[in-house]
C-alpha positions in Angstrom: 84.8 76.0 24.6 85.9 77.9 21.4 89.9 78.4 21.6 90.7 82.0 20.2 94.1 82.1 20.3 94.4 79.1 17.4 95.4 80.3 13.7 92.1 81.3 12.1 91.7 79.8 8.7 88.6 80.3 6.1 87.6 77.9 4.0 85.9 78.7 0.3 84.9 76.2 -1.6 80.9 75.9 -3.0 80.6 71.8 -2.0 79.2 71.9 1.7 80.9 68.7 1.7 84.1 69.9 1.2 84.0 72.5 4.2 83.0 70.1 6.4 85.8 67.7 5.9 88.6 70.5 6.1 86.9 71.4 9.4 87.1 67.9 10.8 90.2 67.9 10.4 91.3 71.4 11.3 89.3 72.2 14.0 91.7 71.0 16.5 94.2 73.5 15.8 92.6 76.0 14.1 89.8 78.4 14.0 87.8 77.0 11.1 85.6 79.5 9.5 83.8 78.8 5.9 82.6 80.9 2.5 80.1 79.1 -0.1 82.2 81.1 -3.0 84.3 84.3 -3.6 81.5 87.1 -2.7 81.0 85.4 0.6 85.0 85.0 1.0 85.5 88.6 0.1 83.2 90.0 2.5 84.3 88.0 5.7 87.9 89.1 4.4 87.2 92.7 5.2 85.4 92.2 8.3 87.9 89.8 9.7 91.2 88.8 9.4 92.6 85.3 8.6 96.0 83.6 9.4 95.6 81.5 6.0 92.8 81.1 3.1 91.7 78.1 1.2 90.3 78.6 -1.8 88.2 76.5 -4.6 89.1 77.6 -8.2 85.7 76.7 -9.6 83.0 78.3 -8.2 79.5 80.3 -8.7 79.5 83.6 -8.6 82.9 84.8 -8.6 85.3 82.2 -9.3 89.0 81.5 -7.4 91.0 83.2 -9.9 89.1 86.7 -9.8 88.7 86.3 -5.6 92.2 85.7 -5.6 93.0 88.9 -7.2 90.2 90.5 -5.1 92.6 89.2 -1.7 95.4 90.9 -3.1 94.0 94.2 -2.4 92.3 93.2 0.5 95.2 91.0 2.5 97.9 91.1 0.3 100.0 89.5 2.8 97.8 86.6 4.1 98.2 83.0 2.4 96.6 81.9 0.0 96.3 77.9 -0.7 94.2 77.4 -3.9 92.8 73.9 -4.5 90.5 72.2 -7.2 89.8 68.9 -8.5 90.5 69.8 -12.3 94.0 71.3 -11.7 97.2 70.9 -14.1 100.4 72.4 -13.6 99.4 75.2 -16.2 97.1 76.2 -13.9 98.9 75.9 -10.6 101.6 77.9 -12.6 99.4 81.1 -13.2 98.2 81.0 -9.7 101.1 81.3 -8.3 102.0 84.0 -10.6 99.1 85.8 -9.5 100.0 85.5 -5.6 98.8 82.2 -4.8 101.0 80.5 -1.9 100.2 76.6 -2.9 98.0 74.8 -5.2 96.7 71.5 -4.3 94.6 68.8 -6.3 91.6 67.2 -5.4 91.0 64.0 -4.0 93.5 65.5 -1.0 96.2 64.0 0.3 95.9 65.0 4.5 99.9 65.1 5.1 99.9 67.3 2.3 96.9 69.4 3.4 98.6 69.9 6.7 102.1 70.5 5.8 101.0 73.2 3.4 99.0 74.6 5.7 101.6 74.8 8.4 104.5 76.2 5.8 101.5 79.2 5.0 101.4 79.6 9.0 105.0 80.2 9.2 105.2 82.0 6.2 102.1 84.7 7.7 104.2 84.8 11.2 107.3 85.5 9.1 105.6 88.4 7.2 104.1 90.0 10.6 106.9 89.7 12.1 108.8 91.8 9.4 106.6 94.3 9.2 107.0 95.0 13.2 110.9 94.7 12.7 110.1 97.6 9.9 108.1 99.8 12.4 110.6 99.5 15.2 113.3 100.9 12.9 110.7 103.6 11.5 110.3 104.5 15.4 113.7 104.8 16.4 113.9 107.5 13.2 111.4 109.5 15.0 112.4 112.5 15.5 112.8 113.8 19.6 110.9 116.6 20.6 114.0 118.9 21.6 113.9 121.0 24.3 113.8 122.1 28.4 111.5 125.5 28.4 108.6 125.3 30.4 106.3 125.7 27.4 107.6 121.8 25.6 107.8 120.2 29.2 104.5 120.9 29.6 104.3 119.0 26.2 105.6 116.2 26.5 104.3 116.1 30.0 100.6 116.4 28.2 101.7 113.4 26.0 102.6 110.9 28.4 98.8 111.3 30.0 97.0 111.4 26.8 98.9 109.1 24.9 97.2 106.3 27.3 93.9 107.2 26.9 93.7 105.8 23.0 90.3 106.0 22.7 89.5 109.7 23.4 90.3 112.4 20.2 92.9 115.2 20.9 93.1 118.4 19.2 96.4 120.2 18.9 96.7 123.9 18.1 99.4 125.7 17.3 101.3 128.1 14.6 102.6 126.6 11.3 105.8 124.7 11.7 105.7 124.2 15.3 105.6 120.7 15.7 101.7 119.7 15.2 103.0 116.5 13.2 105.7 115.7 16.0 103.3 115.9 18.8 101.0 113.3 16.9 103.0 110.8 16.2 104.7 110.4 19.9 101.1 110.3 20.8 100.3 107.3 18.7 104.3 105.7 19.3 103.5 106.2 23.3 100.0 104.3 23.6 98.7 101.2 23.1 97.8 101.7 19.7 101.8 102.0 18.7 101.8 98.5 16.5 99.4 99.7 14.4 99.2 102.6 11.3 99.9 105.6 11.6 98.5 107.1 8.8 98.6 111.2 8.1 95.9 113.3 5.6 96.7 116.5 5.2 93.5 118.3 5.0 94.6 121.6 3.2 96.4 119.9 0.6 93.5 117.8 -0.8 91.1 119.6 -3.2 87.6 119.8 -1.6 86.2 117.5 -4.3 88.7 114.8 -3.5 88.6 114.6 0.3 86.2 112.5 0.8 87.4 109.9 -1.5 90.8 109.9 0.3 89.2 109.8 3.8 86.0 107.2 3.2 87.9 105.3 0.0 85.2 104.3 -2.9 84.1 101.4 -4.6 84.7 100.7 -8.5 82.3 103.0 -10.6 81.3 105.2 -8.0 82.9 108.3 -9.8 85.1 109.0 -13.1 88.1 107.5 -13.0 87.2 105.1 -10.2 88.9 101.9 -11.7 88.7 99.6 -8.8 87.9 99.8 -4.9 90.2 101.5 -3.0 90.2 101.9 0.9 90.2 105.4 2.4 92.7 106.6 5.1 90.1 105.6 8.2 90.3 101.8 6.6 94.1 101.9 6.2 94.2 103.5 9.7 92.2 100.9 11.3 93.6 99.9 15.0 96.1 102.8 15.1 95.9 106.4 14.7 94.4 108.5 11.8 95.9 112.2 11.7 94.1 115.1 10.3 96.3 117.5 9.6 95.0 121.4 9.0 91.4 120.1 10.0 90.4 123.6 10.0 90.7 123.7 6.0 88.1 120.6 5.4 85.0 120.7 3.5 81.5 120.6 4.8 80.4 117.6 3.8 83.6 115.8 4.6 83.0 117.7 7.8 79.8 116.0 8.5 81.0 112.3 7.2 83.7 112.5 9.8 81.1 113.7 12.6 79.3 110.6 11.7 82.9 108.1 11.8 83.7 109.6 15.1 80.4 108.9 16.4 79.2 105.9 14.9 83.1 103.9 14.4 81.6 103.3 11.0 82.7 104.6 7.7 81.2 103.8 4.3 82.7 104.1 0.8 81.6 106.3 -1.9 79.3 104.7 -4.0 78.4 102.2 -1.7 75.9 102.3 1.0 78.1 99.2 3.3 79.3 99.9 6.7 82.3 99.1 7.1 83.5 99.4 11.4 87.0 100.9 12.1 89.0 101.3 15.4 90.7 104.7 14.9 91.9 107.2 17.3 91.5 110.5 15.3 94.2 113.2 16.5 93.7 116.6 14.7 95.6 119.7 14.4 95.2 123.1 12.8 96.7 126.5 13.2 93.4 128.4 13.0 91.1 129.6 15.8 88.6 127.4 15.6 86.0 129.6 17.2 86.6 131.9 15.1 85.8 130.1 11.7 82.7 128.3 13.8 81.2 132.0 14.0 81.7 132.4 10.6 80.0 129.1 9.8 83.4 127.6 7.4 84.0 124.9 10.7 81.2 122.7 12.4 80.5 123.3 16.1 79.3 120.1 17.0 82.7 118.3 15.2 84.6 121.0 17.1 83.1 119.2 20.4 83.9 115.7 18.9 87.5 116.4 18.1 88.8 118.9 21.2 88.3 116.2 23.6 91.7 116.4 24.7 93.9 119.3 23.9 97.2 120.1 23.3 99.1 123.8 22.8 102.1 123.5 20.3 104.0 127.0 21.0 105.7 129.4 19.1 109.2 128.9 18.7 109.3 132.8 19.8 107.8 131.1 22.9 110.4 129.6 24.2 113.3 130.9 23.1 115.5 129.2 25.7 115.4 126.4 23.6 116.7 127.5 20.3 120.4 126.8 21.3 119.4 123.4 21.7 117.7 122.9 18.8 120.4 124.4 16.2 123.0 121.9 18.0 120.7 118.9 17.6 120.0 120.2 14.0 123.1 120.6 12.8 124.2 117.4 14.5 121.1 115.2 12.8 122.5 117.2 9.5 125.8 116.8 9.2 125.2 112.7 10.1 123.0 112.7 7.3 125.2 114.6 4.5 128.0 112.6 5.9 129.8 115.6 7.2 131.7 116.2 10.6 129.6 118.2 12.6 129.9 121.8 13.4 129.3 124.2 16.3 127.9 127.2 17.4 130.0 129.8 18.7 127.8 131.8 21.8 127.6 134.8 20.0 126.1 132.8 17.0 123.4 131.2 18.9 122.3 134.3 20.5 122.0 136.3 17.0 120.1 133.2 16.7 117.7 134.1 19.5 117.4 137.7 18.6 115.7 136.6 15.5 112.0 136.7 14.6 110.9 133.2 14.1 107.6 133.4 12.5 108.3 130.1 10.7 108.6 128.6 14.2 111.0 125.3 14.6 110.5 124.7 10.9 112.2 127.9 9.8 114.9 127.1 12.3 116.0 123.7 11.4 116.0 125.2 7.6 118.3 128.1 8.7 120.9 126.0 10.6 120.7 123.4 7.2 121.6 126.7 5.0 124.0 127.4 8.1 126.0 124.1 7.7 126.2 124.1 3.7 127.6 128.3 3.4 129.9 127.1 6.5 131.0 123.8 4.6 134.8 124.2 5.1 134.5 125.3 8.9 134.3 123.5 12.1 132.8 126.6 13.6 129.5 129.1 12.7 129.8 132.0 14.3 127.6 135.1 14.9 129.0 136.8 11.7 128.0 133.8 9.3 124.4 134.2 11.0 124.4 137.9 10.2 125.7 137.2 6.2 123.6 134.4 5.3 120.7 135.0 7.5 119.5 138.2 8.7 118.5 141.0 6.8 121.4 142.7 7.1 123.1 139.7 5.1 123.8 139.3 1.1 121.2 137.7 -1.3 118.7 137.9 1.4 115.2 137.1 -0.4 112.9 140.3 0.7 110.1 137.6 1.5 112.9 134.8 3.5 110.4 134.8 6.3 107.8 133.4 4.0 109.9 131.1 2.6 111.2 129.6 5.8 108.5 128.2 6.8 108.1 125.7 4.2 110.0 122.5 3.1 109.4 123.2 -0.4 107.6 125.2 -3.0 105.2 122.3 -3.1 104.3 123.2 0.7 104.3 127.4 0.0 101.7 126.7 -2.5 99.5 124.9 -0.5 99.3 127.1 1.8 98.6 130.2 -0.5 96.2 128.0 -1.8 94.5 127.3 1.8 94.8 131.4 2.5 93.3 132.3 -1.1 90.0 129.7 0.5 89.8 131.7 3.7 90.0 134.7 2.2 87.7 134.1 -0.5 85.7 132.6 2.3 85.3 135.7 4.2 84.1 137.8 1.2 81.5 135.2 0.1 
């Protein structure tokens, strides 16, 4: 019986005899698998993944030098041990320039074979095991989901039974700046899918003709500009989650390409006619009605069905405003840790001029308020309800007459974006 829990190594070299003697002596503890040359190598790279490679310099086809540079896009971080039977040190040199993790000559020396072999094991198991140190400390920096109304502990209550079901889509709705992104990722962080990438697209913020290249990737030629392959999001996604951020602002035809990945598991480039099979949980969000634009024919129906297996409410910060003291604490907390700065409080009558406000930028505006809060109140230990009235109502100085608009977003870069989005819907309405 097949062991599948051995290191998986593929073999590339054109000489049948060749293969078969690294399998002989492998196949005790390893999973042996074999290319004829570089195109073969390439395409069982994508469609599987290997603990170490071994790879022939000379060979038909595509040779070990361009394959090699083929695996750095591919698997950049799995070994590479080249070998050849006209080798010099020049060569070995540039190969390990260009990524390579050994070179070795022919005739082979076995101790040699399997000591290098074994030093590119630990080196792959050193490299995996970095890059889940590097997510554990990206997950700690997640940022909570703040809060005790009834509206957000109904939330997070919603996440702890979807987040298990990794399979099925989820839809979240909700007003700009009310924590769409947050939901997503304690989604991802709280199933079983939380090793793998998270990776976000931000539908309104990619130009229509663009989209599809960033979703699906494209293969070398396959438009202007296209220099080289390049994987799309669903490929860099592949065993984790794949956000869609402001789904509602998609094209139609990336519309109906995702319809067909959510169905079929099966993206292909642009340019090429491949299948290439991902394992992707898609969550999407949006702030429109989706029925809505569906009447109006701008969103598909049958995608709607696809996505809004599972969903989730993100409310209004005007929702629940029983949290907002809560939030402006942990704000200004997470805030003055960042900027290095001893951290301030609220006085009561503060927090409530606080509440009284109208926070159409949702928990987005807030945070951005208490930030301009903690810089105006630099020399105090203290904000009170008169510092909220002077550098943040209406009634205060310097007040921009749009501040509400402004609010809501990080940056310009963000405000523009969405005037661009509005200007499509609007222009969409008139068409």
């Amino acid at each position: 019986m097949k062991k599948t829990n051995l290191p998986r190594v593929l073999i590339v070299d054109d000489e049948a005899a060749i293969r078969r003697s690294f399998k002989d002596v492998l196949e005790f503890d390893y999973q042996v698998d074999e290319a004829f040359d570089g195109v073969d190598c390439i395409e069982k790279c994508e469609a599987n993944k290997y603990d170490v490679i071994v790879l022939d310099v000379k060979m038909p086809r595509k040779d070990g030098m361009d394959t090699l540079d083929a695996l750095q896009e591919i698997c950049p971080d799995t070994p590479v041990v080249m070998i050849s039977g006209h080798g010099t040190i020049e060569t070995a040199v540039e190969l390990v320039k260009k990524g390579a993790f050994d070179f070795i000559n022919k005739p082979f020396d076995l101790n040699r074979v399997l000591i290098t072999l074994r030093n590119a094991l630990d080196r792959s198991h050193l490299v995996t095991e970095t890059r889940i140190l590097k997510r554990k400390v990206t997950q700690s920096k997640i940022q909570e989901i703040v809060g005790e109304s009834k509206a957000i502990r109904k939330v997070k209550n919603t996440i702890e039974k979807f987040a298990k079901q990794d399979k099925a889509k989820v839809l979240i709705l909700g007003p700009y700046g009310s924590g769409k992104e947050l939901i997503a990722r304690w989604l991802h962080e709280k199933s079983p899918r939380r090793q793998g990438p998270f990776v976000e697209v931000n539908c309104a913020a990619i130009p229509s003709e663009l989209i599809e290249s960033i979703l699906f990737g494209h293969i070398k030629g396959a438009f202007t500009g296209a220099i080289k392959d390049q994987a799309g999001k669903f490929e860099q996604a592949n065993g984790g989650t794949l956000f869609l951020d402001e789904i509602g602002d998609m094209s139609e035809g990336a519309q109906a390409k995702v319809l067909r990945a959510l169905q079929d598991q099966k993206i292909s480039r642009l340019g090429s006619d491949k299948d290439i099979t991902v394992d992707v949980r898609v969550i999407a969000a949006t702030n429109k009605n989706l029925q809505d634009e569906i009447a109006r024919r701008a969103f598909r129906e049958d995608l709607y069905h696809r996505l809004a297996v599972l969903e989730i409410e993100s409310p209004a910060l005007n929702d629940r405003r029983e949290d907002i003291p809560i939030l402006a604490d942990y704000f200004m907390k997470i805030l003055c840790e960042a900027n290095d700065k001893p951290t301030k409080t609220f006085t009561p009558e503060a927090l409530e001029a606080l509440q009284n406000m109208d926070w159409t930028g949702n928990v987005r505006q807030l945070r951005n308020v208490v930030e301009r809060l903690m810089v105006y109140g630099e020399d105090q230990k203290e904000i009170t309800e008169e510092d909220v009235v002077e550098y943040v109502t209406s009634r205060g100085k310097g007040v921009h007459p749009h501040k509400e608009l402004f609010e809501r977003f990080d940056s310009l870069d963000d405000l523009l974006k969405f005037m661009s989005s509005e200007f499509r819907k609007y222009r969409g309405m008139l068409v």
